[in-house]
C-alpha positions in Angstrom: 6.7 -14.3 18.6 7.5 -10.9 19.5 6.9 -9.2 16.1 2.9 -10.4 15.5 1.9 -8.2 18.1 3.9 -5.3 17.4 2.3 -5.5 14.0 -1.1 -5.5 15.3 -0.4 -2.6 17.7 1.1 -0.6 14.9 -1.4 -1.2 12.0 -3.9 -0.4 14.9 -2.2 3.1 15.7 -1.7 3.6 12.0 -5.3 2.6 11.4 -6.4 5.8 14.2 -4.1 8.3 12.6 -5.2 7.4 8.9 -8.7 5.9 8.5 -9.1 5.5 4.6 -5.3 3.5 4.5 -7.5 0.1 4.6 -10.2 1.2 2.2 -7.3 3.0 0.2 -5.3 -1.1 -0.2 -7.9 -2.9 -1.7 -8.3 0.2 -4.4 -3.9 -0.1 -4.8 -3.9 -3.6 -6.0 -6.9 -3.3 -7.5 -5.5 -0.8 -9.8 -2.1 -2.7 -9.7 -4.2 -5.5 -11.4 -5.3 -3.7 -14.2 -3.0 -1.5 -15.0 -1.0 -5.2 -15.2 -3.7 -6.8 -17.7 -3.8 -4.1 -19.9 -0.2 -4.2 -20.7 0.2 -8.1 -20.6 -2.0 -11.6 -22.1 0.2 -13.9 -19.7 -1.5 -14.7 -16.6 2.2 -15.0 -15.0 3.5 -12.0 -17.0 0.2 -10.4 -15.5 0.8 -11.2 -11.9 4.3 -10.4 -12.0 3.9 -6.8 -13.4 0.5 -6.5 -10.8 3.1 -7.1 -7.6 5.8 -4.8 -9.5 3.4 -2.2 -10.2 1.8 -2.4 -6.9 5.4 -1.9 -4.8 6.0 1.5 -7.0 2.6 2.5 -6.3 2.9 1.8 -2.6 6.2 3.0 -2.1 5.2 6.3 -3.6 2.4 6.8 -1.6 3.4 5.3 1.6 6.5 8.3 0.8 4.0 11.2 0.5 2.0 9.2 3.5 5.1 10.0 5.5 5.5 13.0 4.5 2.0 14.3 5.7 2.1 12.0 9.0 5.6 14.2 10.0 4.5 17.1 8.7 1.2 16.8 10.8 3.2 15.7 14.0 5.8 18.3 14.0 3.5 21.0 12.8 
C-alpha cells in the first residue's frame, strides 16, 4: 500500500524537525495512565479514561506542536 510508506517518510521528517516527539509519547500515555487510575478502580473504566485522556492531551499538544513548527518555518 501506498500510505505505509508515506508514514514512514513523514514520521521520519517529523522525527528530524522534532527530536524529543518519540521520547515525549511514551511520557503522554504514561501520564494518560495515571491520571486514568487515579480517578477510576475499573480496569475497563481505567483504560477507557487512559485513551480519552490521552487524545485531549495529544491533541493539545500536537496543536501548540503546530503552532511552533509554522511559526519556525515561516519565521
Amino acid at each position: 500500500m501506498l500510505i505505509e510508506p508515506l508514514l514512514a517518510v513523514v514520521l521520519a521528517q517529523l522525527a528530524g524537525r522534532v527530536p524529543g516527539i518519540f521520547f515525549g509519547l511514551p511520557l503522554l500515555a504514561l501520564a494518560s495512565l495515571i491520571f486514568a487510575a487515579t480517578h477510576h478502580e475499573d480496569p475497563a473504566a481505567i483504560g477507557y479514561a487512559a485513551v480519552h485522556w490521552m487524545v485531549w492531551l495529544g491533541g493539545m499538544l500536537g496543536a501548540v506542536l503546530a503552532v511552533v513548527l509554522l511559526l519556525g518555518w515561516f519565521a
